[in-house]
Structure formats: C-alpha cells, structure tokens
C-alpha positions as CSV (number, residue, x, y, z in Angstrom):
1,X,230.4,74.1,109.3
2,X,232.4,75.7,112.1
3,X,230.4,76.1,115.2
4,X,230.2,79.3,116.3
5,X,230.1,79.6,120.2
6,X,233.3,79.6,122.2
7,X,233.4,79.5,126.1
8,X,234.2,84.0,125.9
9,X,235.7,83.8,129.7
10,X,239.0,82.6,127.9
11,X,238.8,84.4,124.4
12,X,240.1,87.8,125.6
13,X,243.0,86.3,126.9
14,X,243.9,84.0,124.6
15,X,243.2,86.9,121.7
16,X,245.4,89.5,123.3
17,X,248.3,87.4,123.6
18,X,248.1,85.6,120.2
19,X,248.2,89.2,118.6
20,X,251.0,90.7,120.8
21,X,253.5,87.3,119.7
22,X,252.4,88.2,116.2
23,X,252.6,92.1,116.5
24,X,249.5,93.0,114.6
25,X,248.4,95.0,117.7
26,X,249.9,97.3,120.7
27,X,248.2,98.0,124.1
28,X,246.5,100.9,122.9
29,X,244.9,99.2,119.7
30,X,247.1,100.9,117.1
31,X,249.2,99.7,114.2
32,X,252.8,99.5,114.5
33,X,252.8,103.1,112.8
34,X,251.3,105.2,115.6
35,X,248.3,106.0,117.4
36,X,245.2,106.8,115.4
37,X,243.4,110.4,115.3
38,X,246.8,111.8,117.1
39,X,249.1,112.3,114.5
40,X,250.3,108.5,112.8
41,X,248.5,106.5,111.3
42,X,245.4,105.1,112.2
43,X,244.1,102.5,114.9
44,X,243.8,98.6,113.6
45,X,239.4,99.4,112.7
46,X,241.2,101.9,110.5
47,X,238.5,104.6,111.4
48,X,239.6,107.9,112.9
49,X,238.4,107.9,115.8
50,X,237.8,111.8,116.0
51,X,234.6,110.6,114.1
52,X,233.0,108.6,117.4
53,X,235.2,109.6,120.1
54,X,235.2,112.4,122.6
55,X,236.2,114.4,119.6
56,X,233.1,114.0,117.7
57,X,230.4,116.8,117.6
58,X,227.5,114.5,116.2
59,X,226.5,111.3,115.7
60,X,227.0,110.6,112.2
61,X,224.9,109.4,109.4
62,X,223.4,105.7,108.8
63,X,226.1,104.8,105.9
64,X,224.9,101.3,105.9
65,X,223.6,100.3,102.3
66,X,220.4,98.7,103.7
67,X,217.5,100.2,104.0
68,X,215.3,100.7,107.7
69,X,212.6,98.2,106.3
70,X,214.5,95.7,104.5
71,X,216.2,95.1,107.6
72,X,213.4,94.5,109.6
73,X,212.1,92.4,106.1
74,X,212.4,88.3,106.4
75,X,211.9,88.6,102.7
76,X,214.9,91.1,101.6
77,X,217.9,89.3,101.2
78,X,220.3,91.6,102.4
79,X,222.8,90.2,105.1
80,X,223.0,92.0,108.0
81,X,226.0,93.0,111.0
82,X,224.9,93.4,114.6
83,X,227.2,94.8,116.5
84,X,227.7,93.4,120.1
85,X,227.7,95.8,123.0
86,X,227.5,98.3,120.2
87,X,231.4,97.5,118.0
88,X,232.2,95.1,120.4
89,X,232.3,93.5,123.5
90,X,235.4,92.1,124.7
91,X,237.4,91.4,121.6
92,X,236.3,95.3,120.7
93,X,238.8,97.5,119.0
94,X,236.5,100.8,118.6
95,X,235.2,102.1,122.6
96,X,234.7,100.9,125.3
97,X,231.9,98.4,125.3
98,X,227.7,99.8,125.6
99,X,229.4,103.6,125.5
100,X,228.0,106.3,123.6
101,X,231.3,106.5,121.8
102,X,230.7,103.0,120.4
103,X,227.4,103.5,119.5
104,X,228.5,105.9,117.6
105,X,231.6,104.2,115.9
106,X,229.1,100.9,114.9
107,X,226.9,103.7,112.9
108,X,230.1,105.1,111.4
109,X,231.3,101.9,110.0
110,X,227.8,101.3,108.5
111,X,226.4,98.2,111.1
112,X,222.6,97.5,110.5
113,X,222.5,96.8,114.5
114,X,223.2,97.2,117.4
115,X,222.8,95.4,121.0
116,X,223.1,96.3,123.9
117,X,222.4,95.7,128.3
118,X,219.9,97.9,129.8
119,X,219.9,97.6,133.4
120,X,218.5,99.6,136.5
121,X,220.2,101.6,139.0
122,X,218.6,101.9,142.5
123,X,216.8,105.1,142.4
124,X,215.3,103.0,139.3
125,X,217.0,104.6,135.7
126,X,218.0,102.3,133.0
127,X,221.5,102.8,132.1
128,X,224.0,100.5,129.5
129,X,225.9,97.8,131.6
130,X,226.3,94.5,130.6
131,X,228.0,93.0,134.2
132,X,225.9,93.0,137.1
133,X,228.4,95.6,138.4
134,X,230.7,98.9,137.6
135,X,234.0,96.7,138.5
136,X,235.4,95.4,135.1
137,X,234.2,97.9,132.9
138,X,234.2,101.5,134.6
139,X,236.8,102.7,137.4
140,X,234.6,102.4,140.0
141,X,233.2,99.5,142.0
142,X,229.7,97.8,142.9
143,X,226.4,96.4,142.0
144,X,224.5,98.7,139.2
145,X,221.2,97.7,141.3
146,X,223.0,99.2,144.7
147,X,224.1,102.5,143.0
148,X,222.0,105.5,142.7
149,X,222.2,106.8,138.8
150,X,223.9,109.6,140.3
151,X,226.8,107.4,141.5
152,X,227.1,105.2,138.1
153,X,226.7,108.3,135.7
154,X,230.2,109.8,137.2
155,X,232.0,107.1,136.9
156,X,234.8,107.3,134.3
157,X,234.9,104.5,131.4
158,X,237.5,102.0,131.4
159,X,239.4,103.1,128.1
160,X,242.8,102.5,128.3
161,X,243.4,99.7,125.6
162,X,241.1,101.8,122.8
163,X,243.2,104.4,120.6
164,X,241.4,107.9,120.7
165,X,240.3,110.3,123.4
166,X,237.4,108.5,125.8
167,X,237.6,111.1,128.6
168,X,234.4,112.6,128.1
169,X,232.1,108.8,128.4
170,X,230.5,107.7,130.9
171,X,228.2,104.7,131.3
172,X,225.2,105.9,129.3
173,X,221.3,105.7,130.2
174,X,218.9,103.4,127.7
175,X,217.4,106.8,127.0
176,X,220.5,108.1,125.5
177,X,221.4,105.2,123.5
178,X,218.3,105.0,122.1
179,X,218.1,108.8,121.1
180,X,221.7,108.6,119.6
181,X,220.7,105.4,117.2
182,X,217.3,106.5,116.0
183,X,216.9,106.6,112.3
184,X,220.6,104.7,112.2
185,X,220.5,102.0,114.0
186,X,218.4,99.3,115.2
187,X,218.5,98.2,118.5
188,X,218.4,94.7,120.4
189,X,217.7,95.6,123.7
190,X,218.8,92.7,125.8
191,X,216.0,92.4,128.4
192,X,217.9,88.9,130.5
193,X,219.6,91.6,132.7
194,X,216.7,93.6,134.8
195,X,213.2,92.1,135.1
196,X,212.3,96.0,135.3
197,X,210.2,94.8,132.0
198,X,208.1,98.2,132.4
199,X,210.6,101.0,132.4
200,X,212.3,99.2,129.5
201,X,209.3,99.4,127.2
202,X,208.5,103.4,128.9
203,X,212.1,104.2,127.6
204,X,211.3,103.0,124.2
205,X,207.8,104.7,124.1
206,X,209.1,107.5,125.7
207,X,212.4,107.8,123.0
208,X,209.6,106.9,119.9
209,X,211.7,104.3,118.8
210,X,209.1,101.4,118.7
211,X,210.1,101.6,114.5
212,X,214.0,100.8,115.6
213,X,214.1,98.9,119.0
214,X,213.3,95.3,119.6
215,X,213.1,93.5,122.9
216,X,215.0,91.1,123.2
217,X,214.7,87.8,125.8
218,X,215.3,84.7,126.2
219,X,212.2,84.6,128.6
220,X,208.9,84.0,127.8
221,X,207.2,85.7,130.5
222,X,209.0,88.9,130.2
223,X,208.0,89.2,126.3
224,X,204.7,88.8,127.5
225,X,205.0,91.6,129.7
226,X,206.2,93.8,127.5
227,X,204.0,93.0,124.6
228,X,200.8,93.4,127.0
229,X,202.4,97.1,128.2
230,X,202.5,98.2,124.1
231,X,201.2,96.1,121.8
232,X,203.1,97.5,119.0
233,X,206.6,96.3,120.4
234,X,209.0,94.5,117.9
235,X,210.5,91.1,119.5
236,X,213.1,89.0,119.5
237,X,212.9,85.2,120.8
238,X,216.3,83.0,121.6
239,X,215.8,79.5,120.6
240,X,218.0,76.1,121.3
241,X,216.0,73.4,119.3
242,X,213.4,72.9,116.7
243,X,211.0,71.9,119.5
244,X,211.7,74.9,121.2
245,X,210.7,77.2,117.9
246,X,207.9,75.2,117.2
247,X,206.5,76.1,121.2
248,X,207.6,79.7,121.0
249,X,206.3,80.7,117.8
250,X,203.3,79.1,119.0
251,X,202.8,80.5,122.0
252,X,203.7,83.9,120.4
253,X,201.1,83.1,117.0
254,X,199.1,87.0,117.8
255,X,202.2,88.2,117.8
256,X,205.4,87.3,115.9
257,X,208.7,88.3,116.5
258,X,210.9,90.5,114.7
259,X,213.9,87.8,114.9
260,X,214.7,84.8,115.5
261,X,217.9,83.9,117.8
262,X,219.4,80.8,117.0
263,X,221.3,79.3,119.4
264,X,225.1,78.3,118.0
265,X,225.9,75.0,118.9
266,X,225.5,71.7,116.5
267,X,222.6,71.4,114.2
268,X,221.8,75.4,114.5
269,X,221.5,75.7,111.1
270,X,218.7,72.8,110.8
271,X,216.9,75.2,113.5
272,X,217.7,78.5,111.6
273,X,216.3,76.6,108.4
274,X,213.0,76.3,110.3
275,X,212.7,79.3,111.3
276,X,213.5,80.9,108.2
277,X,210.7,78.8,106.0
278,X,208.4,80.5,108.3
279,X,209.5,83.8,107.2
280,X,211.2,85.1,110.2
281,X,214.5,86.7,110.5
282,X,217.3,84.6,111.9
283,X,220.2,86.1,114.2
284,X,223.4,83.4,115.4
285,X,226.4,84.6,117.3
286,X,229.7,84.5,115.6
287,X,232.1,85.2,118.8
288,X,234.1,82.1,118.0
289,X,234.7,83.4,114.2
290,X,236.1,86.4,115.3
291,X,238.4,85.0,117.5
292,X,240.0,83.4,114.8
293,X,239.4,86.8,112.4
294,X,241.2,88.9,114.4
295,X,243.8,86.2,115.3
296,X,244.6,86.2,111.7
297,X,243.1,89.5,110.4
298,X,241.8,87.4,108.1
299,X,237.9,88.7,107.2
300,X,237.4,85.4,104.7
301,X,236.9,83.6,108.2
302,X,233.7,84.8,107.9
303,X,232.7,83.4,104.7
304,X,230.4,80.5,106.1
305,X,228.2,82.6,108.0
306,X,225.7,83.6,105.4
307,X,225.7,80.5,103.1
308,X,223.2,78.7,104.9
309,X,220.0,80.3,106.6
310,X,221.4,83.3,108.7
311,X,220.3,86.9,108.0
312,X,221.7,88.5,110.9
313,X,225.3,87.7,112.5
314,X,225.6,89.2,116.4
315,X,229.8,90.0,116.2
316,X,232.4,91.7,118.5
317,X,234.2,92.3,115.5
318,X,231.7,94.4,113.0
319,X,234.9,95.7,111.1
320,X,236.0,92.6,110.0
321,X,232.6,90.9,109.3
322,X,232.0,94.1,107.2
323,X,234.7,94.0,105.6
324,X,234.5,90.6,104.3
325,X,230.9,91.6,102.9
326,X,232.7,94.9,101.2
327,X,230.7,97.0,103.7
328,X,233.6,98.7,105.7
329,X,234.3,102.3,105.2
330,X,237.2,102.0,102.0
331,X,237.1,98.3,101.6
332,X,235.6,97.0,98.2
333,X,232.3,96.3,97.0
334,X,231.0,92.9,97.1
C-alpha cells in the first residue's frame, strides 16, 4: 500500500506547477470557465463560495450523513473526512487555511472533522495559527506569541489564490472556531503548538463543546494536564509503533482516548490494526494521496485508504476524498 506521508515543504510547489502545465487550475483556483460566485462558472471544489465566504450570512448546516455519535463510535463503521486546517492546508482550494471562512466551507461540503492550531497571543488569547508567526499566512509579520490579540486580529488574510470574496477574515480566536463548528463539526484541536494547556481546555469549557472537541497531542504530559483540569475531555494520542500504543494506552488505561493517530510511514497499518482490535478510533494522514489527487483530479487515488484499519483520514483535500466516498455536494452515492 502507498505510504502516505510526503516531506509537505516541497508539495505546494511541486502541486502548483504540475497543475498550471496541465491547465486544470489558474492563480485564483477557478476553472478555465471563470471565477466562481462572480458570474462564470464555479471554482475547481465546485462549491459557491457565497456559501462560506465573506458573502455568507450563517454558518450552514451539518450535511454530513454521519451521525454526532457514530463518529465519535469505534464500533460504527462509517468512514470518516478530517479536514486539515479546516478544507485544507497548503494544497487547500476552499479559504485560506484555520479561517472562519474554511470552517465554514468543510461543514458545507459535509466533512465529519475538522483540525485545527490554537496558539496564544501575548496578552494571552488563543487564536487559529498554524506557523509560529503571521508572515506566510496573513499580510502582516511576527511571532503570534509577541503580538497582542489586538495586533494579530487586524491583520488581513492572505487570500489571493482562493476564488470568492475573503476581505472580511481575519485570523480567528479558538473561541470563535469553536462556536462556529458546534453541533457540525468535530474538532481536533492540535495542542503541539502552545503549552498554554489551561486556556485551551477554558476555551472548550467555556464554548460547551466538550461533546465536539478533542485534544489533541503528541505529548504525554500535556494530555495529562488537560485531562486533570476537566476530566470529561475527549483525547487524541499520536502514535509511531506498536510499542508506543501499547505504553500510551497504558499509561492512559482511566482514561482512553477518543482516537488514535497513526503515524504514516511503513508498517502503519500493522499499528492501526492494533489499535483498532482494542476498539479505538484510528486517524492517518493522507497528504501524499492528495498530492497525487489533485495532480490528477483523480478521487479513485483514494481508494486504499479505508480498506485496511483506518476510520478517520486527516486530508488537505476533503473535496476529493469526499468525493471518491460519494459524500461531495452533487457527486454520487456510494
């Protein structure tokens, strides 16, 4: 079976220009017939974007077919889309990356979750940043930890390459996220970027969304710090081998997690298998499959992902995973 992780530093380039020599996609992520949601015909996702953009005047609905607790179920079968950085990180066609506005397009096209990088500005609010700074993904510059919330919440998003109107985002607070996914979305909330473990779980208490957010860590310690603030949390461990889910699930025996991570390199799915005979959830990246998806807009790249032991499949390309499993807004049934 194909592994899954590639080294990502190089996929973005290597992505763009592949589709620009074949002409499946312009600058502005549109089809060759026009720019979607502004007269033409729609962006490459094939979603207006009117329904997520600046446009939009609500979240929309949970279309996904799965229900809240079967998704949170080791024993429902159901295969399940996490959407990275919300629909996408940096092969994303939707928003710009840990927005509002893709938030709200993953819910739209019906993805079970959604991830994202809570980190804390200096006068100490958790806002959605994956990078350690503003630089690459907003128009400003500097470390998120050096910038008052003040400074990072008026910074404009980086939204040039998306189709639709992105005017309006800025880089959102944990709070806001949160709010905006409740009752559609569940939420990995990737805790390896701030070890401000206690305003993480406040947010989460504070939001009541301990039914639809799980922490998420590759570190032991801050699990344990979170679980002893509220007891109730859901988790989510990241595992390498069999020796270390066999330690982990040990040392976290009073309290289970939620999911399982599974590392993607060789032999994941004889850790995955493990994992999921002891009736936990199993979660693998699939970054290198849609690479070669969107290279060749081909969904069917997809297809070995769920025949083995995986429940859950973390992409930066939730359109195309849906629509191989017949999930995507007008695509057919599976």
């Amino acid at each position: 079976m194909m592994r899954f992780g590639w080294q990502r530093p190089f996929v973005g380039l290597v992505f763009a220009v592949g589709c620009v020599a074949c002409g499946e996609v312009k600058e502005n992520g549109t089809t060759a017939s026009g720019a979607g949601g502004a007269g033409g015909g729609l962006p490459i996702h094939g979603l207006d974007p009117a329904v997520f953009d600046c446009r939009a005047k609500a979240v929309p609905d949970r279309v996904t077919p799965v229900e809240p607790a079967c998704a949170l179920d080791a024993s429902c079968p159901a295969r399940l889309v996490v959407g990275h950085r919300a629909a996408g990180g940096e092969l994303g066609v939707f928003a710009p990356e840990n927005s509002l506005a893709a938030v709200r397009a993953a819910i739209a096209m019906g993805v079970d979750f959604i991830e994202t990088d809570p980190r804390v500005t200096k006068d100490g609010v958790v806002v959605n940043v994956h990078d350690a700074t503003v630089d690459r993904t907003t128009h400003g510059t500097g470390a998120v930890a050096e910038l008052t919330f003040a400074e990072v919440s008026g910074l404009a998003l980086d939204s040039a390459e998306y189709a639709g109107e992105f005017d309006c985002e800025r880089v959102p607070t944990l709070e806001a996220v949160l709010l905006a996914a409740k009752g559609r979305a569940h939420v990995l909330l990737d805790a390896n970027k701030t070890s401000r473990v206690e305003l993480l779980v406040e947010v989460i208490q504070q939001t009541g969304t301990l039914d639809w957010a799980i922490f998420d860590t590759d570190e032991v310690a801050k699990i344990d710090a979170a679980i002893a603030l509220e007891p109730k949390l859901r988790t989510m461990i990241r595992v390498k081998s069999k020796d270390d889910l066999a330690s982990e699930l040990t040392h976290f025996a009073a309290h289970p997690p939620t999911i399982v991570e599974v590392d993607s390199g060789p032999g994941y799915e004889l850790v995955a298998q493990q994992a999921r005979d002891g009736g936990y959830r199993t979660m693998v990246n699939v970054f290198g499959l849609d690479f070669a998806a969107g290279l060749a807009n081909d969904p069917g790249v997809y297809a070995p992902v769920y025949e083995g032991p995986i429940d859950l499949a973390q992409t930066d390309r939730p359109d195309l995973l849906l629509r191989h499993l017949g999930r995507y807004p007008g695509s057919p049934r599976r």
